[in-house]
C-alpha positions in Angstrom: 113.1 134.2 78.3 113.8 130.7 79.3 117.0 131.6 81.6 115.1 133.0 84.3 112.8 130.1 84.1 115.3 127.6 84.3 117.3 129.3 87.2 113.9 129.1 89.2 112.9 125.7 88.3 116.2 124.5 89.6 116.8 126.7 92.2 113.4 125.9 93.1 114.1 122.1 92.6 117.3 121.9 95.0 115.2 123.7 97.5 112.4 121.6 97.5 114.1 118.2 96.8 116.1 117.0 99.7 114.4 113.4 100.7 115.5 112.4 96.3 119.0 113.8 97.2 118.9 111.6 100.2 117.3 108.5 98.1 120.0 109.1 95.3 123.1 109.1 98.1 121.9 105.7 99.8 121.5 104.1 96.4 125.1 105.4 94.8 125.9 104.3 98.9 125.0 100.6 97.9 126.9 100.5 94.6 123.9 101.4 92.2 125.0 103.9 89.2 122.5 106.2 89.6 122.3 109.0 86.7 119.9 111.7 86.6 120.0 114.8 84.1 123.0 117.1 83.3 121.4 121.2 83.9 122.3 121.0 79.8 119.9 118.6 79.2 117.2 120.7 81.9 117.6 123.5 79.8 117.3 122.3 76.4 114.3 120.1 77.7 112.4 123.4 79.0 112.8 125.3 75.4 111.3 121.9 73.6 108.5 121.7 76.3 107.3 125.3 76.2 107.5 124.8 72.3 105.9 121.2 72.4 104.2 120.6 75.5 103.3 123.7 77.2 100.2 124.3 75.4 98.3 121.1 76.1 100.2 121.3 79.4 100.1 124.0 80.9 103.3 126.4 81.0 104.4 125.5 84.7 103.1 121.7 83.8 100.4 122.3 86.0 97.7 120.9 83.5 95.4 122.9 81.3 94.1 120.7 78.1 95.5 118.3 79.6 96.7 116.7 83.0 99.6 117.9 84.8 102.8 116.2 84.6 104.0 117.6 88.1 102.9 117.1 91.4 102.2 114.3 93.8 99.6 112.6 91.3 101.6 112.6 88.3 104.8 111.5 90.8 102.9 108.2 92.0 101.7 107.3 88.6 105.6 106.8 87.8 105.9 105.5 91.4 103.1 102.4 91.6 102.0 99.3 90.4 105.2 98.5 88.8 105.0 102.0 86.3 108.4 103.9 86.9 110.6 106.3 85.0 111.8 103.7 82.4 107.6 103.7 81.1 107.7 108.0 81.5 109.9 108.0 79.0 108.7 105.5 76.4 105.3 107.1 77.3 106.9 110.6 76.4 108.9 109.1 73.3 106.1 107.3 71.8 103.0 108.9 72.2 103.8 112.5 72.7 103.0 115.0 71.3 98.8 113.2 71.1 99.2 110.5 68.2 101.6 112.2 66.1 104.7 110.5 64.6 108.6 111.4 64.8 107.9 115.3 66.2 111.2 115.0 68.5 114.2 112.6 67.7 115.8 110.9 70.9 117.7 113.2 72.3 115.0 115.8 72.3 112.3 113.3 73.8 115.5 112.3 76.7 115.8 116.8 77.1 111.9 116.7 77.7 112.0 113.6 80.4 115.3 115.4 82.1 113.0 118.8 82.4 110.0 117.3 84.2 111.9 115.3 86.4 114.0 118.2 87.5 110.0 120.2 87.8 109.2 116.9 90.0 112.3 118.0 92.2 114.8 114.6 91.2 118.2 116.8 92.0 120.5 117.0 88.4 123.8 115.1 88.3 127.0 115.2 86.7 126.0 112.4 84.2 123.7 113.0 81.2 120.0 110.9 81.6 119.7 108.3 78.5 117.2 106.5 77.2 118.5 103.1 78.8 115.1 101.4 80.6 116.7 99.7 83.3 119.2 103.1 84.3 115.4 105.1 84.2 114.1 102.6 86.3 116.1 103.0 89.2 115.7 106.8 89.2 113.6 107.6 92.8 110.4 109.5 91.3 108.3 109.6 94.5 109.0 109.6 98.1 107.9 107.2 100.3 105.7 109.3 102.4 104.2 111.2 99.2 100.8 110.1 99.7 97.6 110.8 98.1 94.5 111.6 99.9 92.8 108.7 98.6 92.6 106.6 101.8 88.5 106.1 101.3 86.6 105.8 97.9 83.2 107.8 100.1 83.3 110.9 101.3 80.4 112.5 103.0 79.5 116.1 103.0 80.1 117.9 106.6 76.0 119.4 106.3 74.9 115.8 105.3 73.8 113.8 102.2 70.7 115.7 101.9 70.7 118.8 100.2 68.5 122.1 101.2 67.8 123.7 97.7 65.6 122.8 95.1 66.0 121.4 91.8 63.9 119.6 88.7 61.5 117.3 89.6 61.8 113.7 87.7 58.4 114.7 86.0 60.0 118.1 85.2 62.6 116.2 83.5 60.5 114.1 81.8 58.7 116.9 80.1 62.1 119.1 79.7 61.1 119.0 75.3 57.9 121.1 76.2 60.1 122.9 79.0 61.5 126.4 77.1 62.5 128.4 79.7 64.7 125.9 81.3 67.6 123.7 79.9 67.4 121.0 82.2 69.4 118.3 80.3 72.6 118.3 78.4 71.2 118.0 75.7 67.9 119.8 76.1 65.9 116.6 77.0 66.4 113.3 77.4 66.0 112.3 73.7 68.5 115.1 72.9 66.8 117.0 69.9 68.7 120.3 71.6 65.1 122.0 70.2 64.2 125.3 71.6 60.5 126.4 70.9 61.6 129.8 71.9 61.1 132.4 69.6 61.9 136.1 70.7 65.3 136.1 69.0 64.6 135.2 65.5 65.7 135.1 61.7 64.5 139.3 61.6 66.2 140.3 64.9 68.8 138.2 65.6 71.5 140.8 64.0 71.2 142.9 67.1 72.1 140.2 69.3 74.3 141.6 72.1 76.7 140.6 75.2 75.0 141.4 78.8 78.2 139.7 80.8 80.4 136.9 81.1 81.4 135.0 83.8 85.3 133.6 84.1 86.2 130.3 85.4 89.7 131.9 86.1 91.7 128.5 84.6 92.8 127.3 81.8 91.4 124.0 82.0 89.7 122.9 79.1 85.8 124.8 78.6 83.7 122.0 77.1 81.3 122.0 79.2 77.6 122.4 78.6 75.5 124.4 80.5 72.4 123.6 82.5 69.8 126.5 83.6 67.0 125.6 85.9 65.0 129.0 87.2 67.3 131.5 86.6 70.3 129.3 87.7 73.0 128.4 85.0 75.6 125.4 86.0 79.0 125.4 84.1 82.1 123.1 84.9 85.7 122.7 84.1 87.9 119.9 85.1 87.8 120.6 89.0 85.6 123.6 89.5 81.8 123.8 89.5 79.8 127.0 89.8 76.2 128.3 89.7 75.8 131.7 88.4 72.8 133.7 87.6 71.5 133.2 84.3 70.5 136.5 83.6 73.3 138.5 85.0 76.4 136.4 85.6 76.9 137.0 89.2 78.1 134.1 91.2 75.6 131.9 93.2 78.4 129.6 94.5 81.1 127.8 93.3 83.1 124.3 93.9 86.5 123.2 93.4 87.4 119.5 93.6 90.8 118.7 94.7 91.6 115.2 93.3 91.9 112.8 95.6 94.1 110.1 93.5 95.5 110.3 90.2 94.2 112.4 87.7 93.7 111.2 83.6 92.1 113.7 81.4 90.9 116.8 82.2 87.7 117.5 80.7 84.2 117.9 82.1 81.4 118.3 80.0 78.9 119.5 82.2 76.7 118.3 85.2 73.0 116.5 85.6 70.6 118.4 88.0 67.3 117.0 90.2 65.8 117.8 93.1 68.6 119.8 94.3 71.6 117.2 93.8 74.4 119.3 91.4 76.2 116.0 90.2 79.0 115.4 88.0 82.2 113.1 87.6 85.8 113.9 88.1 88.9 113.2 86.3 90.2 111.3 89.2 87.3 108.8 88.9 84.6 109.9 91.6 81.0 110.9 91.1 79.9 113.6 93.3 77.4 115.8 94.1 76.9 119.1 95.3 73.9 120.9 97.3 72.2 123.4 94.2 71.7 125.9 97.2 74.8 126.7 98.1 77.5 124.3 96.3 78.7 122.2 100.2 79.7 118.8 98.9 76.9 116.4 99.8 78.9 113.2 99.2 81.6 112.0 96.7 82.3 108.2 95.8 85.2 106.9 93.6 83.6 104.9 91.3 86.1 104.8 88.5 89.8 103.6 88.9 92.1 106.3 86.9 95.0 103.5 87.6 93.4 101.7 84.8 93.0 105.0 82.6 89.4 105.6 83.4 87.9 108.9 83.7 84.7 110.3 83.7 84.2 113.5 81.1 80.6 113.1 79.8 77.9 114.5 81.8 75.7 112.5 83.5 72.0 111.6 83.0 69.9 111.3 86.1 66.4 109.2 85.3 64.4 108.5 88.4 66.5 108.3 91.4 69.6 107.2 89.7 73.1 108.8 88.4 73.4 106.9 85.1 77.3 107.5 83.4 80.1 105.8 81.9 83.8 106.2 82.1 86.4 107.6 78.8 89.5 106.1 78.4 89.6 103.0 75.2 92.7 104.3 74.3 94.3 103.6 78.0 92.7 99.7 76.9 90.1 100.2 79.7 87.3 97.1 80.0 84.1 100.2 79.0 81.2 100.1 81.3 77.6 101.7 81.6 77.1 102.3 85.1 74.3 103.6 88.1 74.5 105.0 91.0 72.5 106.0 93.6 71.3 109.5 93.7 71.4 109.4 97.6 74.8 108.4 98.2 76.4 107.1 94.7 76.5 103.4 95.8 76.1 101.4 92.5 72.8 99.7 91.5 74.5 98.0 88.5 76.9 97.7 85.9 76.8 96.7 81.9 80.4 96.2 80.9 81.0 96.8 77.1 83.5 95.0 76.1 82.9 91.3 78.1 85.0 89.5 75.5 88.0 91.6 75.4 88.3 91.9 79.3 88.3 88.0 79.4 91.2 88.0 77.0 89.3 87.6 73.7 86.3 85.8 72.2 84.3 85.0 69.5 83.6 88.3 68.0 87.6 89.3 69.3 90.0 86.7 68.5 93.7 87.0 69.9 96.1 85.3 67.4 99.0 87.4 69.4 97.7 86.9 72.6 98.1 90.5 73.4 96.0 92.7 76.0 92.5 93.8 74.6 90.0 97.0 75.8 88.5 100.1 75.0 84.5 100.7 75.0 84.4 103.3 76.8 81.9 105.7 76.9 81.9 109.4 76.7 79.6 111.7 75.3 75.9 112.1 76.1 73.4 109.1 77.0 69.9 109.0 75.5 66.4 108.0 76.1 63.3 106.4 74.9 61.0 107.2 77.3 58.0 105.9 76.3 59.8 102.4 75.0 61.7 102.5 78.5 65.2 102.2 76.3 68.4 103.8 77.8 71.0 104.4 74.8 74.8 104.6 75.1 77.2 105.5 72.2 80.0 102.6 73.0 83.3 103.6 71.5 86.8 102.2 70.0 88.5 99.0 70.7 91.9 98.9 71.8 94.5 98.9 70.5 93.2 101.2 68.5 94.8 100.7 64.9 96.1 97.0 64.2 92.4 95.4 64.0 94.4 92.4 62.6 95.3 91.1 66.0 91.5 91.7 67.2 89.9 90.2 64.0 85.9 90.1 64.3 83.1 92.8 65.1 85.1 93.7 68.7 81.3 93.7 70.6 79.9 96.0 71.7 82.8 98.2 70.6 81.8 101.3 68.1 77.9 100.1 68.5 74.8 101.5 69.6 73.2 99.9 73.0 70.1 100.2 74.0 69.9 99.2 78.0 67.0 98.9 80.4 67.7 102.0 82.6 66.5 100.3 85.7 68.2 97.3 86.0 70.9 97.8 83.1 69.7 94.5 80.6 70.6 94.6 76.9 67.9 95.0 75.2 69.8 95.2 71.7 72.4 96.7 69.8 73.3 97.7 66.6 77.6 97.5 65.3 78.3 100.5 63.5 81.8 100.7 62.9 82.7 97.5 62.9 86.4 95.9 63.4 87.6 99.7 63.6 91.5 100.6 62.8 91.5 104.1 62.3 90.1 105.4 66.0 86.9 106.2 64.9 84.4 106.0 67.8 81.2 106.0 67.5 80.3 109.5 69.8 76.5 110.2 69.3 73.2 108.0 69.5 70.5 111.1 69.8 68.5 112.8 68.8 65.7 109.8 69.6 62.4 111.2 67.4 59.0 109.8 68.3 56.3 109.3 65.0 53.7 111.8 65.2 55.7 113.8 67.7 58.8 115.3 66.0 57.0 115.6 62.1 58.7 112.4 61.6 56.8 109.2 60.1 58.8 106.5 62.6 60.9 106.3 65.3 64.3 107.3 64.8 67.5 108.0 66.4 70.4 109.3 64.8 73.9 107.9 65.2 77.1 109.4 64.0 81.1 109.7 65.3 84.7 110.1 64.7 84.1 108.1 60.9 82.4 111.5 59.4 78.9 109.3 58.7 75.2 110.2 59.9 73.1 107.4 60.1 69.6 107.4 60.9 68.2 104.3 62.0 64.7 103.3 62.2 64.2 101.7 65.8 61.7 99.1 65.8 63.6 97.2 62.6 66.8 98.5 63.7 68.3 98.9 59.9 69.9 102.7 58.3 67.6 104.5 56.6 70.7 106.0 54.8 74.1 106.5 55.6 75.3 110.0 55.0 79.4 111.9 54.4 79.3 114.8 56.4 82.7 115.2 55.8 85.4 114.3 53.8 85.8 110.6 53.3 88.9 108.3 51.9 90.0 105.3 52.0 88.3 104.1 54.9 88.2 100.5 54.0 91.6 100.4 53.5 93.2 98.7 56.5 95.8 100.4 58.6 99.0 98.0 58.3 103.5 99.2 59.4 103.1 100.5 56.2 100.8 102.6 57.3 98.1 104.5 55.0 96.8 108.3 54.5 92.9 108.1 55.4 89.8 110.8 56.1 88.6 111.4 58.5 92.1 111.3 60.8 92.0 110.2 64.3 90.0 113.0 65.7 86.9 112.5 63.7 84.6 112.9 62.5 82.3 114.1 65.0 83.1 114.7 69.0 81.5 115.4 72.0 78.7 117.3 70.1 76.0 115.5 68.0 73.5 116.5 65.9 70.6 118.7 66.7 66.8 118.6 65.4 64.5 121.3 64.0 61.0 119.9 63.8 60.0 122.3 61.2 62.2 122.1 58.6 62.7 118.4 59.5 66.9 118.5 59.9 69.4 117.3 61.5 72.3 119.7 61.6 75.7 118.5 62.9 78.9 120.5 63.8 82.0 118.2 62.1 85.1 118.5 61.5 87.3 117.9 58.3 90.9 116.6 59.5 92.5 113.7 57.6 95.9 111.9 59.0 98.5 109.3 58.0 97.8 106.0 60.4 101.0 103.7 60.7 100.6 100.6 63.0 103.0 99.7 65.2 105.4 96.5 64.7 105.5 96.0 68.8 104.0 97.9 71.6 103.7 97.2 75.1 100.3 98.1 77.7 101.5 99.9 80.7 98.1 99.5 83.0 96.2 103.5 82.8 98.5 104.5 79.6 98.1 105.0 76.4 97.8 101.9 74.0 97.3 103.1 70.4 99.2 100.4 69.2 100.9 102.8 66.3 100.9 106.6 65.6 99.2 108.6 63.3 100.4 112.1 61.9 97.6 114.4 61.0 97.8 116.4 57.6 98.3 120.1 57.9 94.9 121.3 56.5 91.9 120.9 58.6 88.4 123.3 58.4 85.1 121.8 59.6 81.3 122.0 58.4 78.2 122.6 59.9 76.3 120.2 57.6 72.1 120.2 57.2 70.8 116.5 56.5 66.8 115.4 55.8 65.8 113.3 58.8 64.5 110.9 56.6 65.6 110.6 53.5 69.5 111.7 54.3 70.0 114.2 51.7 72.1 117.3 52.5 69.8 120.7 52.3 73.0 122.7 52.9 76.0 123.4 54.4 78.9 126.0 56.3 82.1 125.4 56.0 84.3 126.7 59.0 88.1 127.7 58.8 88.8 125.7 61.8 86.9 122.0 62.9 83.8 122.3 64.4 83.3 121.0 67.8 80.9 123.5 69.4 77.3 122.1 70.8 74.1 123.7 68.3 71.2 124.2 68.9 67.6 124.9 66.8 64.4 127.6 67.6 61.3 128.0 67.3 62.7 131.6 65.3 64.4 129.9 62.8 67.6 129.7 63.9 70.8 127.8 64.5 72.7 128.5 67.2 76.8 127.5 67.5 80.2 128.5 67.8 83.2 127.8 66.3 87.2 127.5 67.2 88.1 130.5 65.5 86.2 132.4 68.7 82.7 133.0 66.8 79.1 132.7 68.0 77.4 131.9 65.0 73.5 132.3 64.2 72.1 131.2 60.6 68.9 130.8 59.1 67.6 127.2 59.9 66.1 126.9 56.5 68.8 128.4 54.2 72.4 128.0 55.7 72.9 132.0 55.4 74.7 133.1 58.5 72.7 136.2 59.8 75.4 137.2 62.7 78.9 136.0 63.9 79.9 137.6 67.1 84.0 137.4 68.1 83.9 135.8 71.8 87.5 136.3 72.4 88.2 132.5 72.4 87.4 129.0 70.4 83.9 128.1 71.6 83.7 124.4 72.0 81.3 123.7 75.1 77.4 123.9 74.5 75.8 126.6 72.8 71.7 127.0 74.7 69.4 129.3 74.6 66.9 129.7 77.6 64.3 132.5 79.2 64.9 134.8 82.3 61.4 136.5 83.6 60.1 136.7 80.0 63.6 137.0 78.2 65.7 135.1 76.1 69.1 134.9 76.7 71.9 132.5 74.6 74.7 131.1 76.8 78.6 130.6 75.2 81.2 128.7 76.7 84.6 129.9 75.1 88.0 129.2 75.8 90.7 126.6 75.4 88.5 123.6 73.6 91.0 121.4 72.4 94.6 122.6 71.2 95.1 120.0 69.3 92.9 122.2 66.4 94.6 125.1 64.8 92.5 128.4 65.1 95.1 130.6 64.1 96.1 132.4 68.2 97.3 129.1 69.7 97.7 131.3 73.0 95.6 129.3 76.2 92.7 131.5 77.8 90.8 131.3 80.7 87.6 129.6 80.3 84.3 131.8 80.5 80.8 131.6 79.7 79.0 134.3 77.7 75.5 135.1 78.1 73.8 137.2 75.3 70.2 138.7 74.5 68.8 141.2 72.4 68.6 144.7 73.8 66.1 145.7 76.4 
């Protein structure tokens, strides 16, 4: 199957690739030895790729999971600031496939470079590539005139910055936890209980739950996203594309594709914020933008985030007053984190709380740097939370970097793995609380909701709930600031052993823990139920590594075990004891939600929308979706009737489910028959 491939991809590349021929003759010209790739090494480079690479991706490298490696972006990210072939390849040899550890020996990982260059049309030779840095260096990757269409950080929309259709009001927003109908945050509402006081489907009905359509994204770009539904209006996102649909029927409203602008990082959107008619959401290329909720024109776009560095924007966004408050992903690219916001009318930015001050000045008190070695990470990238009545803005800040040898960043690593609580108008610490302090294993602290109010939520305090990539739910009580308890919600071991070159086999491995989803609260029976997954991995440390600016700096490899399964794990809000739990063949990464009727609502890898008895555990019905469900799972009301939405398709490939084949994302809408 691969020989008509191959014939294409360099048929296609000597068609296509005349200005490198032309760079290759005038260097050879000047007396540079200039090797390339035999069409041996193409061809044993495109089996290993479809086997190792293609799934994450994409089959013709054009990105899925995750970015493309062909293309003008991926070309000038080999092509500037000093990066070049020579850092492709020790990128490729020592980080790829994600954090795994010896998948490929040399001559496989030198096969795999020689196949994407000859996709990014560099012209084979008669002399085989090697792994020689300074030969890799002097291969042309990018033409001269290759540009990016990046020459301005603003772009306005053609119709203007204002937009014409409606939206939530800020008091609408504000009052989103009494709002059913709606889901007007990511999260529900801004303290991010996910609590639905609807009650139509319910614990006696909810086996007849049925499909009433789908809508397909027509990509297969990763589906995490969470949807928003605001009168009959759902919002849904992918990587580049944004659409409205209706909520009731799944015909399109409008949709949106971004074309990135400058170089792309990760490609994962989790969803969008919505007011007053502003659709807005960040890109993988590092711009916030936002979109008119009447018809989808562009109202302006502003590149906020520099994806030179390795910053990307993948959470969704919280909008609180006039402001687009969001932080950027990317620790383990060793960005300096921030906590940043922006304008609503244009995205021009009103401040700016950087999360790691000590490590972007080289090191500090709470740092150190014996080796003198670059510091980072903090980023941020899962859902923000709110205090509303305390006027507290909280962000989940997560790993240093590099990630695994804490011994050359000995200390606490502030604000890194903490909770912060930020003034949301003018972006002051107000405190913060280290939760994973001096962190070796990757563990990120991911979630700091739900927020409960005393005599609001049946609770006798105010809480909020904090848990990550470690496998721990704390609850902390927010006026003294201390754990209430500290709960496994999956398996834990040897987590106080440090990660050294010898390296050491610990739970939970480097993808958690607990994700992009948190937990979610059910007022009634008083629990916090969180998806999780089980996944443990062997962390080694490396002896040397070097940071390439916007690259991957793990700083050692970690090889995950071959079992993983997750849980869906019931916890007391107060007193942290576990009322029950699911276990799930595959991890858990799916947003839930709670009702009024009794219910939780969530989905699973293996393709399944699940619905169990709140009280009990006891799965009442498990509907096949025809792919892993890893978005958020909502429920909402259409002209009197409930409806629960589904995002299914390629979550994150680096979980086994069992059907490893990529799918086109889609959104599912179900309700009980008419």
């Amino acid at each position: 199957m691969y020989g008509s491939n191959l014939k294409s991809a360099l048929a296609l590349a000597v068609a296509t690739s005349s200005l490198a021929l032309c760079a290759t003759l005038s260097n050879a010209a000047e007396g540079v030895a200039l090797g390339t790739f035999t069409e041996e090494q193409f061809g044993r480079g495109a089996v290993l790729y479809q086997r190792e690479c293609a799934s994450c991706h994409g089959a013709d490298l054009e990105g899925a999971v995750a970015p493309a490696i062909a293309g003008v972006s991926f070309r000038k990210s080999y092509s500037s600031n000093g990066i070049n072939v020579g850092d492709l390849f020790n990128r490729i040899r020592t980080s790829m496939p994600p954090r795994q550890i010896d998948v490929l020996n040399e001559g496989e990982y030198i096969d795999v470079v020689a196949y994407v260059l000859g996709r990014n049309n560099v012209l084979p030779g008669d002399e085989p590539l090697s792994g020689n840095y300074a030969a890799l260096a002097r291969i042309p990757f990018s033409r001269s005139d290759e540009g990016l269409d990046s020459a301005t950080t603003f772009i306005a929309g053609e119709a203007g910055l204002v937009p014409s259709g409606s939206g939530p009001s800020f008091s609408d927003l504000q009052a989103a936890r009494n709002n059913f109908s709606d889901w007007l945050y990511h999260n529900q509402n801004y303290k991010g209980t996910r609590y639905s006081g609807l009650d139509a489907i319910n614990v006696a009905n909810v086996g007849g739950l049925q499909q009433i359509c789908a809508y397909q994204l027509d990509t297969f770009a990763t589906m995490q996203t969470g949807p928003i539904v605001h009168d009959g209006v759902m919002y849904i996102t992918n990587a580049t594309r944004t659409a409205a649909i209706n909520a009731a029927t799944c015909e399109r409203v409008w949709d949106y594709t971004w074309e990135p602008k400058d170089r792309s990082v990760w490609g994962n959107s989790r969803g969008v914020a919505i007011k007053d008619g502003y659709v807005v959401r960040g890109t993988s290329d590092g711009y916030l933008l936002a979109l008119d909720s009447a018809n989808g024109n562009l109202l302006w776009a502003r590149q906020v985030a520099d994806p030179w560095l390795g910053e990307t924007f993948t959470m969704p966004p919280m909008i609180f007053e006039d402001t687009v408050l969001i932080g950027p992903a990317g620790s383990e690219n060793a960005i300096s984190g921030w906590v940043g916001a922006f304008s609503l009318e244009d995205g021009t930015q009103r401040w700016r709380f950087e999360t790691v001050p000590e490590a972007k000045a080289g090191g500090g008190p709470t740092w150190g740097n014996p080796e003198d070695i670059v510091l980072g990470g903090g980023a941020v990238w899962t859902p923000l939370s709110m205090d509303l009545a305390k006027g507290e803005l909280y962000a989940a800040v997560s790993n240093p970097a590099p990630d695994l040898p804490a011994y050359l960043r000995p200390g606490e690593n502030i604000y890194t793995n903490n909770i912060v609580a930020l003034d949301p108008r003018t972006g002051e610490l107000l405190w913060h609380k280290s939760i994973v302090p001096n962190d070796d294993h990757d563990w990120d602290l991911t979630q700091v909701s739900p927020v409960l109010k005393a005599a609001e939520d049946n609770v006798s305090r105010d809480l909020v709930a904090t848990v990550g990539k470690d496998g721990i739910l704390r609850t902390l009580d927010k006026n003294t600031r201390e754990a209430l308890y500290e709960t496994p919600i999956t398996t834990i071991l040897n987590a106080e052993v440090p990660v050294t070159t010898e390296g050491v086999f610990a739970c939970p491995g480097v993808f958690g823990g607990v994700l992009w989803s948190g937990p979610a609260y059910h007022p009634g029976e008083r629990l916090l139920i969180t998806p999780v997954i089980d996944y443990c991995a062997r962390f080694v440390a490396a002896n040397e590594f070097d940071v390439v600016p916007g690259q991957m700096y793990m700083g050692g490899g970690v090889e995950p075990a071959n079992e993983q399964s997750g849980w869906l794990t019931a916890v007391d809000a107060e007193g942290g004891d576990i009322r029950w739990r699911y276990q799930s063949p595959a991890p858990m990464v799916a947003g839930v939600t709670t009702t009024a009727g009794g219910l939780v609502l969530t989905g699973e890898l293996t393709g399944n929308l699940l619905a169990l008895d709140v009280a009990t555990g006891e799965v009442l019905n498990s509907l096949y979706t025809g792919a892993p469900v890893g978005g958020g799972v909502i429920t909402y009301e259409v002209e009197g009737r409930q409806f629960v939405a589904v995002p299914s398709g390629n979550a994150m490939l680096t979980f086994r489910t069992g059907d490893e084949t990529p799918r086109s994302g889609s959104v599912i809408v179900y309700a009980l028959p008419e």
